[in-house]
N, C-alpha and C positions, 0 to 999 in steps of 0.2 A: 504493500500500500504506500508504505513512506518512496521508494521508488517510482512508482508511477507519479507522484507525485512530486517528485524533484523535476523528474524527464517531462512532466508536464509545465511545470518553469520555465526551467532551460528554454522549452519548445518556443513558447512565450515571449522570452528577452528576448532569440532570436530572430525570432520571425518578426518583431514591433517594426524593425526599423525597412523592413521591406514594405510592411502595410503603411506603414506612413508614407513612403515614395511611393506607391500604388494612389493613396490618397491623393496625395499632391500634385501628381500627374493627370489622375480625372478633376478635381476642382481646377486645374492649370485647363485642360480639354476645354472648360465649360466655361471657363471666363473668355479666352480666344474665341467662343461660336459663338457668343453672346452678349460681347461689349459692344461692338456697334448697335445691335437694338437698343441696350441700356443708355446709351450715348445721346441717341436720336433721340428716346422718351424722354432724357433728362431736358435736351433741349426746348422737348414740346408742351411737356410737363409739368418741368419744376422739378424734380427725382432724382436727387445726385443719383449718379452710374454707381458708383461705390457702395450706396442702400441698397440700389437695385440690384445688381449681380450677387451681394453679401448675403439679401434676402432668397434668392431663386435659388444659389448653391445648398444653403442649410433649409431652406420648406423641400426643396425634390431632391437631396442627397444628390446636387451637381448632375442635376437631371436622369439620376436614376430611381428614384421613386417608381411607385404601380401607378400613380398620377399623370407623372410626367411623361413617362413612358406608354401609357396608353390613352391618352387622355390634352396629353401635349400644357397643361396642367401647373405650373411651377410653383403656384402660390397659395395652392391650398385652397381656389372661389371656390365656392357651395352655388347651385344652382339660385338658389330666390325663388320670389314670388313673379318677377317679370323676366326670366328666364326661356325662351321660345327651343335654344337650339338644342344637339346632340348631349345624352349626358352619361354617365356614369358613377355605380354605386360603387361606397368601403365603408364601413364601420369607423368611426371617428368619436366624435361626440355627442351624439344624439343618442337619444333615451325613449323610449312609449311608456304610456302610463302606468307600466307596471315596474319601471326603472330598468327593461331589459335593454342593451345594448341594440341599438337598431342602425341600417346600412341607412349612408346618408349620401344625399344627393350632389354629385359634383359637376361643375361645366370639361366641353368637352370644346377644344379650340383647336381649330385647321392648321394653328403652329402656334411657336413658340411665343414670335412677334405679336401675334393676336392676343395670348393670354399675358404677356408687357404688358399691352394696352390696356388689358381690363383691368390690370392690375393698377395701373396710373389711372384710370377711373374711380375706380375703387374708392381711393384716398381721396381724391378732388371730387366725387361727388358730393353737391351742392346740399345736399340733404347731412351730410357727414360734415358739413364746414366746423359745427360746433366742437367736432372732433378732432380733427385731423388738420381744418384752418389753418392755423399757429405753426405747423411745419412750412408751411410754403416760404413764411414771412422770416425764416433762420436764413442763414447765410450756406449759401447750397454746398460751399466746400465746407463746411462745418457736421463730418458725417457722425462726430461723436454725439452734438448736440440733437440732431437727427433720431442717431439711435436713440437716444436715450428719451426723444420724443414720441415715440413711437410705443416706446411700454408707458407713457404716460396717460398718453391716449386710448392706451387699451387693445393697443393693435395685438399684441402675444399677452399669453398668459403665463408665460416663463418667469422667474423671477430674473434669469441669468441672459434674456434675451438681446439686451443692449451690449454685452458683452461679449456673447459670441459674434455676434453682429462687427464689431471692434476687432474683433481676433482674427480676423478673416479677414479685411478689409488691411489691417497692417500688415497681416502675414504675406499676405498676395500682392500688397502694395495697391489696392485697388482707387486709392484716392486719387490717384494719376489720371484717373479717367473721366474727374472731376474737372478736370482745366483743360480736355478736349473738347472739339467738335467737331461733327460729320460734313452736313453741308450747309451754309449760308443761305437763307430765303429771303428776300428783299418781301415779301407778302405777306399777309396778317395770317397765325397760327392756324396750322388745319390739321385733323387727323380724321381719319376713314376706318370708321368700324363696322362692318354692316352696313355698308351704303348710307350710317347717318357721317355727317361730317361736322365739325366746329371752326366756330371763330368769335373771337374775344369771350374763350370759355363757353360760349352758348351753340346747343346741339342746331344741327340744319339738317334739311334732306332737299334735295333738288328733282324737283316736278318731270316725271315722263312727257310728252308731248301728251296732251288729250286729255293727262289726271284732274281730278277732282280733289278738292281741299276733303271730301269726303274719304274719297281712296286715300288720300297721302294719311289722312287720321287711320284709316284701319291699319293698313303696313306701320306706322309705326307706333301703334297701340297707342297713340294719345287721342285724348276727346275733341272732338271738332270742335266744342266751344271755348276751348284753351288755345287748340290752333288762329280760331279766329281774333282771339285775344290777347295773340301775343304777337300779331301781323298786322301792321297797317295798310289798309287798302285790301283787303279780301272782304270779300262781300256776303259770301255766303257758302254754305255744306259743298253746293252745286256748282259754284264757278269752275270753270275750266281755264285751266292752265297753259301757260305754254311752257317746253321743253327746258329744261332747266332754271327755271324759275326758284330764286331760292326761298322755302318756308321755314320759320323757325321754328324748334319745338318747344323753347324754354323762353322764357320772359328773357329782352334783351337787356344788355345792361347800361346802368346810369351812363355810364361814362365809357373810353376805351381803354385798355389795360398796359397797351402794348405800350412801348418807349415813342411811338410820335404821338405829339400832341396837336398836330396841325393837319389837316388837308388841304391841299391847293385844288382848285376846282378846275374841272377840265371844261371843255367844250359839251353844249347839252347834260350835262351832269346836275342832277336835282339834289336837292337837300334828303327827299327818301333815298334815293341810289346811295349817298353819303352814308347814311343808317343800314342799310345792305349789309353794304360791303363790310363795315366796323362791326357790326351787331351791337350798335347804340340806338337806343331809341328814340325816335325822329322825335317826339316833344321835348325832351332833352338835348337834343339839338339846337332846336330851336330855343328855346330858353338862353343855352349858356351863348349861346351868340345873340343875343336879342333880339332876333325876329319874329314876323310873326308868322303863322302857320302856312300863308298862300304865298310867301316871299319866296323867290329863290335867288343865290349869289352869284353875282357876275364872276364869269371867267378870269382866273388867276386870284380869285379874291380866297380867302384863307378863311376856313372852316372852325373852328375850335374843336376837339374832341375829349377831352377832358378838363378838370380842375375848376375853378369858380368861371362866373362870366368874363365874358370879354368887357372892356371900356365902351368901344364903342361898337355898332353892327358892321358886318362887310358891306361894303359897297352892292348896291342887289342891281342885279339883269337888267337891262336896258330894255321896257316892255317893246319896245319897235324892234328887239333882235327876232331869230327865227326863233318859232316857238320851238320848248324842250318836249322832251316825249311828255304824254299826257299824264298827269301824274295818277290815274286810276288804274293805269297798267306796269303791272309788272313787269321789272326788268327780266330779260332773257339770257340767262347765261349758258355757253356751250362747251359741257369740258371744264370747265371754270372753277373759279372762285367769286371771279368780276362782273359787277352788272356790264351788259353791252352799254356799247356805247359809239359815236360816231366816231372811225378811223381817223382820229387824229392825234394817236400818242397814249401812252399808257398814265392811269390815275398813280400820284406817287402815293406811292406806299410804304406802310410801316417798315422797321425794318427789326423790329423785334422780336424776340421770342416770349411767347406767355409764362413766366415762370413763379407770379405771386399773385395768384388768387384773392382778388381781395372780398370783402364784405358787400353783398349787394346796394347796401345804403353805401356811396363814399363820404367815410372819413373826413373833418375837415382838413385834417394835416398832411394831405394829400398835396398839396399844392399851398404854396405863400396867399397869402389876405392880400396882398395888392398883386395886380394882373400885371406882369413883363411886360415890356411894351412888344409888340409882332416883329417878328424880321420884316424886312422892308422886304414887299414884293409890287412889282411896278409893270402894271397891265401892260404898258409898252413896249416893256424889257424882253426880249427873246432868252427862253430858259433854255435854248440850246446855242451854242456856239457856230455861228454862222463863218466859214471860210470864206476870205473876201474874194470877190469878182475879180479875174484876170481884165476885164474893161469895165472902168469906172462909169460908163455910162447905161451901162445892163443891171439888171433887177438883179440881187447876188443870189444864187442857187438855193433852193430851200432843204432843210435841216437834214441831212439822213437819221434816220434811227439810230442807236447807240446799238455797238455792236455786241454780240450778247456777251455776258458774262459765266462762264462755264464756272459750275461746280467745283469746288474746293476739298479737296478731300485729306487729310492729313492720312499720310503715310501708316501711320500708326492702327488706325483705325481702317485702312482699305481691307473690304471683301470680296470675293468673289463674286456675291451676287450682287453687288453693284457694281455696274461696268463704270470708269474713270471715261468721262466724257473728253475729246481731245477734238483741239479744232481741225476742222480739214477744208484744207482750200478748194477744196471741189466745191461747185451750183451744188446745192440738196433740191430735190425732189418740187415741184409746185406746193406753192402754199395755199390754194384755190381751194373754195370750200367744196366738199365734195358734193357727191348726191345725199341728201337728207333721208334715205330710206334708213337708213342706220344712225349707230351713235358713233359721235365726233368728239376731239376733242380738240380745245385750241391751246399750244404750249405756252406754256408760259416761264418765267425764272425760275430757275430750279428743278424743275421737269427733269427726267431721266425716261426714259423708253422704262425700265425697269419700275421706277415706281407710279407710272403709270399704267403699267398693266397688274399693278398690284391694286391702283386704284378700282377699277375696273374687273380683278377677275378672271384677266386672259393670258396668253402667255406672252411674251414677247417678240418669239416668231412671228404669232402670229399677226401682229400690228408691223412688221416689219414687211407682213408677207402680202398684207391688204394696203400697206402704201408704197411697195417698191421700193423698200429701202434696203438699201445694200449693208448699212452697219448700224451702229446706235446711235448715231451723230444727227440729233435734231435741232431744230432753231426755233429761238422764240417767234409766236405767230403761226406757226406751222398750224397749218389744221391736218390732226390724224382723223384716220377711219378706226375705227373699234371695233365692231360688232356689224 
């Protein structure tokens, strides 16, 4: 007996230090497949990478769990009560009323990236702010404070949970991945779950050609009389849509979250389209710039989007110019994010990423008690730089478009499944809008072939194959075929 049990020691001491390099080498496996998601959600998020990868190695044992492994799973979500998709049971913690141990209900997600996302939902849901709130407003490289808010809030029931959390994050050095980023997007935050999308934290769904404010309420399980009430300018259950029209599903917010404070107003561009695009809502709009509701602002005139009122209103439209579309219709967006609008240049846009959720009501210490004065912007002033005339007596050529700016990818952070976009001097393909039997989309900043057919669902052969394109190299404006 005392034998087998020394040899059972021995066995022990030596075999530790291979199971620890065994360990090491799958938590090492799981953080290379899985920092660029954590990367991106941080950015889109708020969710240092650090929390994120620390959390998904120790809830799916570095992706080896019956969860994660069958289930695609990492963070332990429970099905709910508004749960539609695939799922799967284990025993966990639920109980029936006789206190017997019962198999409990868990979501089942098409990858890993997906269940990220639910997972950064999760927290930021609006219903949990009371909870989980006060993480967003730390300081994102701050993953101790993090952890350690996180058993505050009640997220683990471990007493030792912040601390594993720590151990792993130092060991593996994961806070490095705290002061990366993936790719730069000059455009207000969006993320695609299920065909819903967001911006400035508030969920959207963009209208099939022909839907109904009816249809759009069933597919995404909200009441039409919420839809109605959270949209300006829908009239009823029945109104018919046009093709990407954006509806919101969550009340918009006071103000806009992201780092611009300003809009410069384009050509045809309405104080609603303004509220679109931001997910502010157009009587807060109008308020913080002192207008009144039927007013809308002359071109190059500057919008406010957050903090107290402005001093004085923008300068408003010139009623003799062409009229703007009519404000009882819906912008059209295709592919998009952006209301259409007439081809004369892109709306500038935010250039932020959403990473501090704030409180529905804003704070007043959001912004100073007296208003900055505006940057000076001069309706006369050309916002593009005009190459002067080789004959001073000729009209000087007008503006090209800026040429695009390709995606940024740190080295660090490159995967496989995002292809590094490289410029090629070759003509691309017609930008011409195609036939409208199908869906289209129009590119825009940021755009990859790749996450565009993530957006959508398909492969990227297959867009490659329906517009004649020879490699991944697309340009902003481009209208692709889809489907």
């Amino acid at each position: 007996m005392l034998k087998n049990l020394i040899t059972g020691c021995l066995f022990l001491v030596c075999s530790a230090p291979f199971l620890q390099a065994q360990q090491d080498q799958d938590f090492l496996d799981y953080i290379e497949k899985n920092k660029k998601i954590a990367i991106r959600e941080m950015e889109r998020a708020g969710i240092p990478a650090s929390i994120k990868l620390a959390q998904g190695i120790l809830e799916s044992n570095a992706g080896k769990s019956f969860l994660a492994r069958r289930a695609n799973n990492h963070f332990g979500i429970k099905c709910g009560d508004d749960w539609n998709g695939r799922k799967v049971y284990q025993k966990d913690d639920d109980y029936d009323d006789k206190g017997k141990l019962v198999e409990s209900c868990f979501r089942v997600y098409e990858s890993v990236e997906a269940c990220y996302v639910a997972h950064s939902e999760f927290l930021r849901d609006p219903r949990k702010e009371f909870r989980y709130g006060f993480l967003f407003r730390l300081d994102p490289t701050d993953y101790r404070r993090w952890a350690y808010g996180l058993k505050q809030a009640g997220y683990a029931t471990s007493a030792t949970y912040p601390e594993k959390l720590i151990e792993l994050i130092e060991r593996y050095e994961l806070y490095r991945f705290d002061k990366m980023s993936s790719i730069d997007t000059d455009v207000p935050s969006e993320s695609i779950v299920s065909n819903i999308l967001k911006t400035n934290d508030v969920r959207y769904a963009l209208a099939t050609s022909g839907e109904t404010v009816a249809e759009i309420a069933a597919r995404t399980d909200i009441a039409v009389r919420r839809i109605l009430d959270y949209n300006e300018k829908l009239e009823g259950e029945n109104q018919t849509l046009t093709e990407g029209t954006k509806i919101y599903l969550q009340p918009k917010r006071n103000a806009y979250r992201g780092r611009e404070k300003y809009h410069v107003v384009e050509s045809g561009e309405t104080m609603f389209d303004i509220s679109q695009t931001y997910g502010v809502r157009l009587a807060k709009l109008y308020k913080r710039n002192r207008m009144e509701e039927s007013q809308q602002p002359a071109v190059s005139e500057q919008v406010k989007l957050r903090g107290c009122k402005v001093k004085s209103a923008p300068k408003l439209r010139d009623p003799n110019a062409p009229a703007a579309p009519e404000p009882d219709k819906l912008p059209v967006i295709i592919g998009g994010n952006q209301p259409a609008k007439p081809q004369t240049g892109g709306t500038t846009q935010p250039t932020d990423k959403v990473t501090d959720p704030l409180p529905e009501k804003e704070p007043d210490f959001l912004d100073p008690i007296e208003e900055p004065a505006k940057p000076p912007v001069s309706p006369t002033q050309p916002t593009t730089t005009v190459p002067p005339a080789t004959n001073p007596t000729t009209t000087p050529p007008a503006a090209t478009p800026p040429k695009e700016e390709l995606p940024v990818i740190d080295n660090k952070t490159d995967f496989e499944e995002t292809p590094v976009v490289k410029p090629d001097p070759k003509p691309q393909q017609p930008t011409t809008t195609p036939p409208v039997d199908g869906i289209v989309h129009t590119v825009q900043k940021g755009d990859t072939l790749w996450n565009i057919s993530q957006r959508y669902g398909v492969k990227v052969e297959d867009i490659q194959k329906l517009n004649n394109l020879t490699d991944n190299n697309i340009k902003i404006g481009m209208v692709l075929r889809i489907k």
